[in-house]
C-alpha positions as CSV (number, residue, x, y, z in Angstrom):
1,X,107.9,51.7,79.1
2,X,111.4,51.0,78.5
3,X,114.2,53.9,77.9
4,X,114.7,52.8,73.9
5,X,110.7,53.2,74.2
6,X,110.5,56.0,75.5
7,X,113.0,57.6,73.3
8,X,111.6,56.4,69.9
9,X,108.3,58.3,71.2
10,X,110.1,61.4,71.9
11,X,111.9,61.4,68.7
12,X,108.7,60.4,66.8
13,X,109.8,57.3,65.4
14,X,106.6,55.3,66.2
15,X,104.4,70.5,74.7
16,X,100.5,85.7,81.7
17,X,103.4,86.5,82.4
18,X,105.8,86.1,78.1
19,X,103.3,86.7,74.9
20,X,104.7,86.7,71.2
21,X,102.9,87.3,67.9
22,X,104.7,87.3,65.0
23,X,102.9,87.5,61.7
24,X,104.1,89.5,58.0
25,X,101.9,92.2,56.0
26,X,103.4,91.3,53.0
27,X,101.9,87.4,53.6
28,X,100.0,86.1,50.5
29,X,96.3,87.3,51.2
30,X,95.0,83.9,50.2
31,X,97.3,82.4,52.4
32,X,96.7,81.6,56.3
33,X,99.5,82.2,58.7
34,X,101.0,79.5,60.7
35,X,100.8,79.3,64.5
36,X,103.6,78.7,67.1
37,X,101.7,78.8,70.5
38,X,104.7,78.4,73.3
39,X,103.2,78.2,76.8
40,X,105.7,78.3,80.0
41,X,104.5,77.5,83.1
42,X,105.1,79.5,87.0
43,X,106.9,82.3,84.6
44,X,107.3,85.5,86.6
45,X,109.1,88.5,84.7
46,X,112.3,87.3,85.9
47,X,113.7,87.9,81.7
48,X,116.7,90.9,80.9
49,X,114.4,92.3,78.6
50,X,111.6,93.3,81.5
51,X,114.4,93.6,84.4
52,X,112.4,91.6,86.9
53,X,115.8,90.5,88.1
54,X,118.9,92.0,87.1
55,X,121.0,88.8,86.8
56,X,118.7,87.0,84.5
57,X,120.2,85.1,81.5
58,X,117.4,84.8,78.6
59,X,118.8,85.6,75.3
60,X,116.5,84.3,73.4
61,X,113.6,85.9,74.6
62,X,115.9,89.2,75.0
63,X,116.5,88.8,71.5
64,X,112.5,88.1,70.9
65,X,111.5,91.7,73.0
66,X,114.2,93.8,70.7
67,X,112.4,92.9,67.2
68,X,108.9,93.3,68.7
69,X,106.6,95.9,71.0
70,X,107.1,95.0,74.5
71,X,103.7,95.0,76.8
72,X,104.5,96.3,80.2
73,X,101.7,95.9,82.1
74,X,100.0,92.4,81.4
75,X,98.4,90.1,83.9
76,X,97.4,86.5,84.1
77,X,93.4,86.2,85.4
78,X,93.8,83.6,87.7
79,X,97.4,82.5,89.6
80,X,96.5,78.9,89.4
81,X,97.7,76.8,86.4
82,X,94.5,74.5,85.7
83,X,91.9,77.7,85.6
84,X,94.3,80.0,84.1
85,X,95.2,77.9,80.9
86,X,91.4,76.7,80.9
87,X,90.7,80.1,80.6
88,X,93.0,81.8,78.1
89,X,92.5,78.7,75.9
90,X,89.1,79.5,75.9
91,X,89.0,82.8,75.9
92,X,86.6,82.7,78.8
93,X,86.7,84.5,82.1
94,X,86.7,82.3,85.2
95,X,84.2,84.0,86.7
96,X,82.0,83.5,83.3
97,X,82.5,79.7,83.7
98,X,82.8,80.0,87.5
99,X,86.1,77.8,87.1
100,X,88.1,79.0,89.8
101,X,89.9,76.2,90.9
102,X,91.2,72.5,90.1
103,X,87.3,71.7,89.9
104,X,86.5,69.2,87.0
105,X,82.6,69.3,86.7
106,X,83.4,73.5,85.3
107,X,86.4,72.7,83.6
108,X,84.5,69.6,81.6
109,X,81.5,72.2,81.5
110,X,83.6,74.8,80.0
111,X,84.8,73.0,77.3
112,X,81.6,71.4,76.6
113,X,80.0,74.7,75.7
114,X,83.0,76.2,74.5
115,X,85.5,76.0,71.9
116,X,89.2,75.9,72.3
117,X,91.8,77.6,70.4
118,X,92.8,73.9,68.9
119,X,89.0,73.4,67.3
120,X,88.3,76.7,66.4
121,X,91.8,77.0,64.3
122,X,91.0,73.1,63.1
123,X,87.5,74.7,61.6
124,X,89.1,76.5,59.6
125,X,91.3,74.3,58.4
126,X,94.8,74.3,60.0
127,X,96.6,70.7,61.0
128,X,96.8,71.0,64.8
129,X,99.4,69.5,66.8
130,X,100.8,70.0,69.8
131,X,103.3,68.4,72.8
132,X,104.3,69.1,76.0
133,X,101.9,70.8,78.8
134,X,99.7,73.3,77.5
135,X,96.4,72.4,79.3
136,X,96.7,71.2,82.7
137,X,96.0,67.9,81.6
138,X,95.7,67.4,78.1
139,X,92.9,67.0,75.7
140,X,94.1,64.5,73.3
141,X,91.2,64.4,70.8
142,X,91.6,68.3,70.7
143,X,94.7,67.6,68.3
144,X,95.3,66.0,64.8
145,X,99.0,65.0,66.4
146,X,100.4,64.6,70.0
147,X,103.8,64.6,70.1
148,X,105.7,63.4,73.5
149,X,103.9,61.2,76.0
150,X,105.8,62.0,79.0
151,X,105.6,63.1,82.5
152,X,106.1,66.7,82.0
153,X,107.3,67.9,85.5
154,X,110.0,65.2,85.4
155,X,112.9,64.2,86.2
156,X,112.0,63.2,89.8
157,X,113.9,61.6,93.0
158,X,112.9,58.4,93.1
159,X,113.5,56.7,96.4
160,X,112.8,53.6,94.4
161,X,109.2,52.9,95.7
162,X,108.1,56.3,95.3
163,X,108.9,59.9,94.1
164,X,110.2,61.8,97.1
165,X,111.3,66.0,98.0
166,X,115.0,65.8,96.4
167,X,117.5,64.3,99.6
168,X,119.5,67.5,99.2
169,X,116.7,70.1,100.0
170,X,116.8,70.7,103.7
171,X,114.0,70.3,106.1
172,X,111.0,70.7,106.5
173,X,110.9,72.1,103.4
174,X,111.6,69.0,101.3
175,X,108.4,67.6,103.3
176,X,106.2,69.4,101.4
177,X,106.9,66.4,98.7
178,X,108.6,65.7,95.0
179,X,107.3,68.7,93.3
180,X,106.9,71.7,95.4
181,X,109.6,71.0,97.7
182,X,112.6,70.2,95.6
183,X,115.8,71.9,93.5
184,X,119.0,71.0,92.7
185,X,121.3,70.6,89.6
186,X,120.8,67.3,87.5
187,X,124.5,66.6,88.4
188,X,123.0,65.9,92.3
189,X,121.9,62.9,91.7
190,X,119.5,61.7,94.5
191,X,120.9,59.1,96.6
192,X,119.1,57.3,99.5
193,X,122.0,55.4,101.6
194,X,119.5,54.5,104.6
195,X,116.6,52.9,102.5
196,X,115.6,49.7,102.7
197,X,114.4,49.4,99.3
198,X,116.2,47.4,96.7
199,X,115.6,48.8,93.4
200,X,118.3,49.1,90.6
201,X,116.3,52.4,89.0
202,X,116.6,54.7,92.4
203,X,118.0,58.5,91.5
204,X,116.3,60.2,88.8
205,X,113.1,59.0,87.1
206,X,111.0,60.0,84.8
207,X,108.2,58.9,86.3
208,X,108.7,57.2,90.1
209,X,105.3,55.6,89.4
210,X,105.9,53.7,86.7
211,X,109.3,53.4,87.6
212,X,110.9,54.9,84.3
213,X,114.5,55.6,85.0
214,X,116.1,58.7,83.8
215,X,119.5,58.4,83.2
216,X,122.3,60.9,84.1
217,X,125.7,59.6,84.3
218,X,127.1,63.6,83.5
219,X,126.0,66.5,82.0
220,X,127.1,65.5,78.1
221,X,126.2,61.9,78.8
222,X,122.3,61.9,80.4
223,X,118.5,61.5,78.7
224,X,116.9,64.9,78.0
225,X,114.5,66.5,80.3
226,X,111.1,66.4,79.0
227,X,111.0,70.1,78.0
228,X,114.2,69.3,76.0
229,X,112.1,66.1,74.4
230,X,109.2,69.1,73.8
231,X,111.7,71.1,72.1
232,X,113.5,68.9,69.9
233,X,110.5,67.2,69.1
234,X,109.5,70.6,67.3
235,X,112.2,71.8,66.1
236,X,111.7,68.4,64.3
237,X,108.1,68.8,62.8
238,X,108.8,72.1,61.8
239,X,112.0,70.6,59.6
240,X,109.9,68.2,58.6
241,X,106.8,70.3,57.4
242,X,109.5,72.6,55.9
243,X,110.5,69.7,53.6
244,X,107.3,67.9,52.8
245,X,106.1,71.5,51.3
246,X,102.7,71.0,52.7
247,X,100.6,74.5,52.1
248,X,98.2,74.1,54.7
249,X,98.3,76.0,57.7
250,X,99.4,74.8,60.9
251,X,98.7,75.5,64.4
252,X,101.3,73.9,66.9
253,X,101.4,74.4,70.9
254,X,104.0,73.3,72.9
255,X,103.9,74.0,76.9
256,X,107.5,74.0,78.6
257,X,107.2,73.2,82.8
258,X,110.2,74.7,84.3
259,X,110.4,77.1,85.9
260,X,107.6,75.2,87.4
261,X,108.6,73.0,90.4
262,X,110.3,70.8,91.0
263,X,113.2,73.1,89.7
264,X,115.7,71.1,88.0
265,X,118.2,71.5,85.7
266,X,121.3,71.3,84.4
267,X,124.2,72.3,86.2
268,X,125.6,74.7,83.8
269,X,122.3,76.6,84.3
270,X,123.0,76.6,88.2
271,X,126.4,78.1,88.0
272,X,125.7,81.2,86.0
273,X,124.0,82.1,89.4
274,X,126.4,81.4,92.6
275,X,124.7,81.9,95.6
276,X,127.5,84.7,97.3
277,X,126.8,86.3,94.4
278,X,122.8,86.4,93.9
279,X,120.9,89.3,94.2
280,X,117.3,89.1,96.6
281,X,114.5,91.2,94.8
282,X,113.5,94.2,97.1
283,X,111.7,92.9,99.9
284,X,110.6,94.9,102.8
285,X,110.1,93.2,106.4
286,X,107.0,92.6,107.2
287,X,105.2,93.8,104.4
288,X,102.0,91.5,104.8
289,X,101.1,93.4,108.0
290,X,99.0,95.8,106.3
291,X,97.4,93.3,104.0
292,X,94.2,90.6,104.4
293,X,95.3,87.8,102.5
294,X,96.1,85.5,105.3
295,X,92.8,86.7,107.8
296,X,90.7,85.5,104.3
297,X,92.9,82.5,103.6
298,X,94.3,81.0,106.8
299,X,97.3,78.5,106.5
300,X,95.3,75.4,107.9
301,X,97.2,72.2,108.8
302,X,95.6,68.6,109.5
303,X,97.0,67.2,112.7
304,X,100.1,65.5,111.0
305,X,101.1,69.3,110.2
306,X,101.3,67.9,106.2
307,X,98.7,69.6,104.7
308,X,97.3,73.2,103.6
309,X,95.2,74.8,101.1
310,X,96.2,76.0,97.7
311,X,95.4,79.4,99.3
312,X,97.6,78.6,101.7
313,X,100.5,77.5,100.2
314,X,103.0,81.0,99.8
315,X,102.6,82.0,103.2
316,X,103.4,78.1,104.2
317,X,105.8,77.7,101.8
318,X,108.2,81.1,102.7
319,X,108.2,80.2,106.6
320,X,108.9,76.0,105.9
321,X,111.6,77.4,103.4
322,X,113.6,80.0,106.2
323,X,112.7,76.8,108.7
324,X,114.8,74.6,106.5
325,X,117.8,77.2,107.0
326,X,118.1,78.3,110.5
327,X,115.5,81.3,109.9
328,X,118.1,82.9,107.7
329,X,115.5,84.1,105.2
330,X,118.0,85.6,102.9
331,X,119.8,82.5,102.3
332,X,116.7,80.4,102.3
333,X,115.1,82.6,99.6
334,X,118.7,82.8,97.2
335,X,119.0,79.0,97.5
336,X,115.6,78.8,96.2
337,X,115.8,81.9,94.1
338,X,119.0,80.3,92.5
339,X,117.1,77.1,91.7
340,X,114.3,79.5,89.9
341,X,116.5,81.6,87.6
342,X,118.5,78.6,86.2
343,X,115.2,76.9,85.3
344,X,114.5,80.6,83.7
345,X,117.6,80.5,81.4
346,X,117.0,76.6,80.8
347,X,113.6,77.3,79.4
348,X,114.7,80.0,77.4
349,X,117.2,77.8,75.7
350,X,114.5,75.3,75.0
351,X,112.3,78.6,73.2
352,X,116.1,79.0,71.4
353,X,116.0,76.1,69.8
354,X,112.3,76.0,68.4
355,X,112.4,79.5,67.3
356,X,115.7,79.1,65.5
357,X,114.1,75.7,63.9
358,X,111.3,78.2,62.7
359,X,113.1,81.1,61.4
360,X,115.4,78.2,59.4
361,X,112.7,77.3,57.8
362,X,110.0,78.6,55.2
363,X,107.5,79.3,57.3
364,X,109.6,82.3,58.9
365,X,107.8,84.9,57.5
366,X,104.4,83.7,57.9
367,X,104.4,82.6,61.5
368,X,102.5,84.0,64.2
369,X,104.2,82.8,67.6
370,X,102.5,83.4,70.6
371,X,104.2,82.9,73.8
372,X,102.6,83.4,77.0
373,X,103.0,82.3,80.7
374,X,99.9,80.8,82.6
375,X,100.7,83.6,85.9
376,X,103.7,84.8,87.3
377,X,105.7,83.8,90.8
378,X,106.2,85.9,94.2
379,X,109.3,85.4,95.6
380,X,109.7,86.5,99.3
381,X,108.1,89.4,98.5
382,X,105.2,90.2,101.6
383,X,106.5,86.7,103.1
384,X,104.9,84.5,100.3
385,X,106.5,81.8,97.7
386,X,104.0,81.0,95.9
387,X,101.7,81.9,93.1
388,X,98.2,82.7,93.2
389,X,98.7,85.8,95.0
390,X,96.6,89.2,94.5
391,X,99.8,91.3,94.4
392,X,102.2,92.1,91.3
393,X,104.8,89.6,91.5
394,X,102.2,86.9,91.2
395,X,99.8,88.6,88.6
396,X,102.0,89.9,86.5
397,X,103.5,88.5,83.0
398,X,105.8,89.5,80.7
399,X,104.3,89.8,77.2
400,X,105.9,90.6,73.7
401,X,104.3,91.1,70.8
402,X,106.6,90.9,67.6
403,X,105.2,91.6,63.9
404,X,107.8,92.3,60.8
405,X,107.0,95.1,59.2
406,X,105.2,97.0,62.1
407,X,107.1,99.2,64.8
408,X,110.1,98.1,66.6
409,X,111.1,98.3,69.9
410,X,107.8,99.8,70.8
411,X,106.5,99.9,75.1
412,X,103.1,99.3,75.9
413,X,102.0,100.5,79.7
414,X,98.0,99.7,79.0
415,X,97.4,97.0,81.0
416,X,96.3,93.8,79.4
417,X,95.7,90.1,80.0
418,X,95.8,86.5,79.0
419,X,92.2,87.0,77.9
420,X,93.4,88.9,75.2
421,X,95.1,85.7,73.4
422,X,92.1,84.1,71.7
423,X,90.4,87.4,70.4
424,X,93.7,88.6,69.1
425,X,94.6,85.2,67.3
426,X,90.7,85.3,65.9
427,X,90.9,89.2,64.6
428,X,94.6,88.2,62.9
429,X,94.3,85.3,61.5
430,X,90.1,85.6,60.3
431,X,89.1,82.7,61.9
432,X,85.5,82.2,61.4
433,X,82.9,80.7,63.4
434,X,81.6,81.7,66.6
435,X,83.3,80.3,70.3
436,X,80.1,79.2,71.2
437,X,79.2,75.3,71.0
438,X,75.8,75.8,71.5
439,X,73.4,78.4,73.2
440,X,75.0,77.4,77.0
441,X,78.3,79.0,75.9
442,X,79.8,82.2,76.7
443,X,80.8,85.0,74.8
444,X,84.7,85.6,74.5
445,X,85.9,87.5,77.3
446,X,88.3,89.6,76.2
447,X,89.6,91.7,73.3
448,X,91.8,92.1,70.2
449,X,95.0,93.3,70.5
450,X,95.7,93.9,67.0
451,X,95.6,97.9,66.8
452,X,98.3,97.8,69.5
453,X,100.3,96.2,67.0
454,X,99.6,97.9,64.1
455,X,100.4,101.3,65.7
456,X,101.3,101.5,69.6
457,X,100.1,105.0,69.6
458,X,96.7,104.2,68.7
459,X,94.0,104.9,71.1
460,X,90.8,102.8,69.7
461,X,91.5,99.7,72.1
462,X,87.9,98.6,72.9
463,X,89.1,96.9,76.0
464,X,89.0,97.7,79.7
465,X,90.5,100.0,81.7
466,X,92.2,97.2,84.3
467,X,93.3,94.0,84.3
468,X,91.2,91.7,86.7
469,X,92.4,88.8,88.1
470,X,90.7,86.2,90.8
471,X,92.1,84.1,93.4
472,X,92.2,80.7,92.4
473,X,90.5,78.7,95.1
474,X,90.4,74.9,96.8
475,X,86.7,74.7,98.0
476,X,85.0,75.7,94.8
477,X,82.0,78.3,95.2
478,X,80.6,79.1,92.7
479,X,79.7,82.7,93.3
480,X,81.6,85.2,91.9
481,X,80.6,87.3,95.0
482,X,82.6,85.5,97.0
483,X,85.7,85.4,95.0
484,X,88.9,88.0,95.9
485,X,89.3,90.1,92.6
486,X,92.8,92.3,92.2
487,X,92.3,94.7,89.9
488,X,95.8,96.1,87.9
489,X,95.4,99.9,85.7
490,X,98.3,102.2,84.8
491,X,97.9,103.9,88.4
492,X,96.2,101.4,91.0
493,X,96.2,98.3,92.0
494,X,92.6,97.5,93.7
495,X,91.7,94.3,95.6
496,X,88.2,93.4,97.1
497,X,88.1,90.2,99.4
498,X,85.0,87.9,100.0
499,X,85.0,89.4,103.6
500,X,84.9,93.1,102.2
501,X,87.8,93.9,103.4
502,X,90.3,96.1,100.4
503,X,93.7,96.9,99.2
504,X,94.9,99.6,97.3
505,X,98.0,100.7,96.2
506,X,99.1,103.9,94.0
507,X,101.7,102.1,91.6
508,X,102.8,105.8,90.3
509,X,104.3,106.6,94.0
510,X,104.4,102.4,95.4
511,X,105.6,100.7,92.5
512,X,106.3,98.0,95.0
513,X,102.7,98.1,96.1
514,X,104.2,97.9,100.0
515,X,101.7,100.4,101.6
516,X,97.8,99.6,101.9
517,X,96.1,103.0,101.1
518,X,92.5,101.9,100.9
519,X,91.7,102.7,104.8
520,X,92.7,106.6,104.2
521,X,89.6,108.4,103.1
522,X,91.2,110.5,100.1
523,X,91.0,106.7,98.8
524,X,87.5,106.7,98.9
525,X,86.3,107.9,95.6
526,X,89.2,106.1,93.7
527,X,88.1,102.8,95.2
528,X,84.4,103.6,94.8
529,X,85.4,103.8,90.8
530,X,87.7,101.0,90.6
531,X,85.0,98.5,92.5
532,X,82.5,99.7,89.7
533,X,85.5,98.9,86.8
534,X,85.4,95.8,88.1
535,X,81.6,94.8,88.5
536,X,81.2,96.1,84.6
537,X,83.5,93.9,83.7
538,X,82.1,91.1,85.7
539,X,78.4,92.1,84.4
540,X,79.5,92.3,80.7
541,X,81.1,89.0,80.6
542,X,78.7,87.0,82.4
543,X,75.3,89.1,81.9
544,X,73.1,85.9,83.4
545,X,73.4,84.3,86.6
């Protein structure tokens, strides 16, 4: 595809832990509302408006948590993106559909048996449309209209064969290849002054495998990233739709990548963070001694020392990162740390510009938005960079929920999860219809959270007690007995491992969750009634074997 191409697509002239609903009482009762679904991938709670880090620049989604009720204590249900968004956009647990990992035959299962958010909303007669990436890989006959056909963790470095780790990411980190193990500012464009390989489009690409070039000559002379092409591409339809005057109800997604890896962006984004001026998160040394992560999920290596397991990856990916700098884990982590907060603030101006589109338009004050990350990220913290952890930084999302006309400003500590999404979208907007294809599907998996919106000092959620999460996992086995659960309430965090061995932290006096209680026998009884939380949970979702 050629650059014009490419850009007449993206223009349309031939998308855990952040959660937004937005929806008016004083709507027409005749009237659907509208649906903005905004999806951003690897987001941790790294926004001003949760202070997961104090130098964090997101306005926009500031702005978004000071009009709404802010949800404190939400979780994602699987750390992995494939299961989690196959999940949530199913409202279906992954140990209902036994999807726990990047395993087709469940995923095409699932969705078989099961309708997504897209058909259920088409049924009942909304326009769906959508860009950017919201599953892990996209449905297209889910959707009346696909906007940008792009690949959506561009730009890469492209050594001009192939797309490589980014030239100026030290090693061995930058072996771990051009997605995980690269960062840098747009302005570094790769260069590759030893290579053999003659090829006029080496440097940035949008795709290395098709040999798209991106083109970057400076920061107000470049193409746009493909979450920019995502976002304008919105902002656009929404314009339009606002003109044409159409009455009938839409549903748009659109999925942003960063702060997904490979974490680029701008420069402007990089130097609002300066690395003698970043701040580390708390970390305590050693912290993974008292845990059983790594005796259940081993880092194993082939003989070439180039490959591990998804389960493996954070503890693999924190000691290649402090390799790559001498050992000197505090700079490793705030080159890398840098890297991740710009990507934060460039995402949050990409949510700027399709919410401002939206509340210029019509459709304003009869919108809900939802906006929800897939899981969060752990950075450092017990020697792991990675998602798909059983601890905090890796479970936990930051979720908002806004509605004019209903409380303000409002804090929600009941913990919750992505679960929640499909039932609360259902109860709110009266969807009809059941989830189920046929008699093979499962029953929705979580619950409304409408009455936390109405009033957040209502106590008639219907819900659990926890949030329950699972380990997504390479070699896929299908029992749910042999899964590692992590299990988040107001006080505890609980986790079970396939081996039996536990963890258990008291968040009230360990909000860090640094000390492993679970051996000490006044632990006993709590665990004894956190493991049963946890298997009603498991036997009320998936009642058959």
């Amino acid at each position: 595809m050629t650059r014009k191409a490419l850009l007449l697509v993206a223009f349309g002239i031939t998308a855990i832990g952040i959660f937004v609903i937005s929806y008016t009482n004083t709507q027409d009762k005749e009237q659907k509302p509208n649906v903005l679904l905004i999806v951003i991938d690897d987001l941790n709670d790294y926004q001003g408006c949760f202070g997961g880090h104090p130098q964090a620049q997101t306005p926009n989604i500031n702005q978004l948590a000071l009009s709404g009720v802010r949800f404190e204590n939400a979780h994602s249900n699987i750390g992995l993106c494939m299961p989690s968004r196959n999940s949530f956009l199913t409202g279906i647990y992954p140990h209902q559909s036994r999807n726990f990992g990047l395993d087709r035959s469940t995923t095409q299962t699932l969705f078989r048996n099961n309708k997504s958010l897209m058909e259920i909303f088409a049924e009942n007669g909304y326009y769906v449309m959508g860009s950017g990436k919201i599953l892990h890989s996209n449905k297209l006959n889910l959707w009346d209209e696909w906007g940008i056909k792009v690949n959506n963790y561009g730009p890469f470095a492209y050594d001009g064969r192939n797309q490589v780790g980014h030239p100026s990411v030290p090693q061995p980190f930058r072996s771990i290849g051009d997605i995980d193990g690269s960062y840098a500012p747009l302005s570094d464009v790769p260069v590759f002054p030893d290579s053999e390989i003659k090829n006029e489009n080496m440097g940035w690409a949008y795709s290395g495998k098709d040999d798209i070039p991106f083109n970057y000559i400076d920061e107000n002379n470049r193409d746009l990233t493909p979450d920019e092409l995502h976002a304008h591409w919105a902002a656009k339809r929404i314009n339009e739709m606002d003109l044409e005057g159409s009455s009938k109800p839409f549903f748009m997604g659109i999925g942003f990548v960063r702060p997904h890896t490979p974490l680029y962006a701008p420069k402007r984004f990089f130097d609002l963070f300066p690395i003698e001026k970043l701040q580390l998160p708390v970390i305590k040394g050693d912290d993974n001694n008292d845990t059983f992560y790594n005796a259940n999920y081993p880092v194993e290596l082939t003989e070439d020392n180039k490959w591990y397991t998804n389960t493996s990856k954070g503890q693999m990916y924190y000691k290649l990162l402090a390799e790559s700098y001498d050992n000197d884990e505090e700079l490793a982590l705030k080159h890398f740390l840098q890297a991740y907060l710009a990507c934060v603030a460039f995402v949050d101006e990409q949510v700027g510009l399709v919410l401002n589109a939206l509340n210029d338009s019509r459709f304003k004050e009869n919108t809900i938005v939802v906006l929800c990350s897939d899981h969060g990220w752990q950075m450092g913290q017990k020697q792991y960079l990675f998602k798909n952890s059983p601890w905090s930084n890796s479970t936990h999302i930051p979720l908002i929920l806004k509605a004019p006309g209903m409380e303000v400003g409002s804090t929600i500590e009941h913990p919750v999860s992505l679960i929640d999404i499909y039932p609360t979208l259902k109860d709110i907007c009266g969807l009809i219809g059941d989830n189920k294809k046929n008699s093979s599907g499962f029953p929705l998996g979580g619950g409304s959270l409408k009455s936390f919106m109405e009033n957040s000092g209502r106590n008639d959620w219907n819900g659990p007690d926890g949030a329950l999460t699972v380990i997504a996992t390479d070699v896929v086995d299908y029992d749910y007995a042999k899964q590692t659960f992590s299990y988040r309430t107001r006080n505890y965090r609980f986790i079970m491992y396939p081996n039996g061995q536990e963890e258990l932290y008291n968040i009230n006096n360990d909000p860090n969750e640094w000390e492993n209680i679970a051996h000490k026998k006044e632990s006993y009884e709590i665990k004894n009634e956190l493991r049963k939380k946890i298997l009603e949970i498991i036997n009320q979702n998936h009642p058959t074997d």
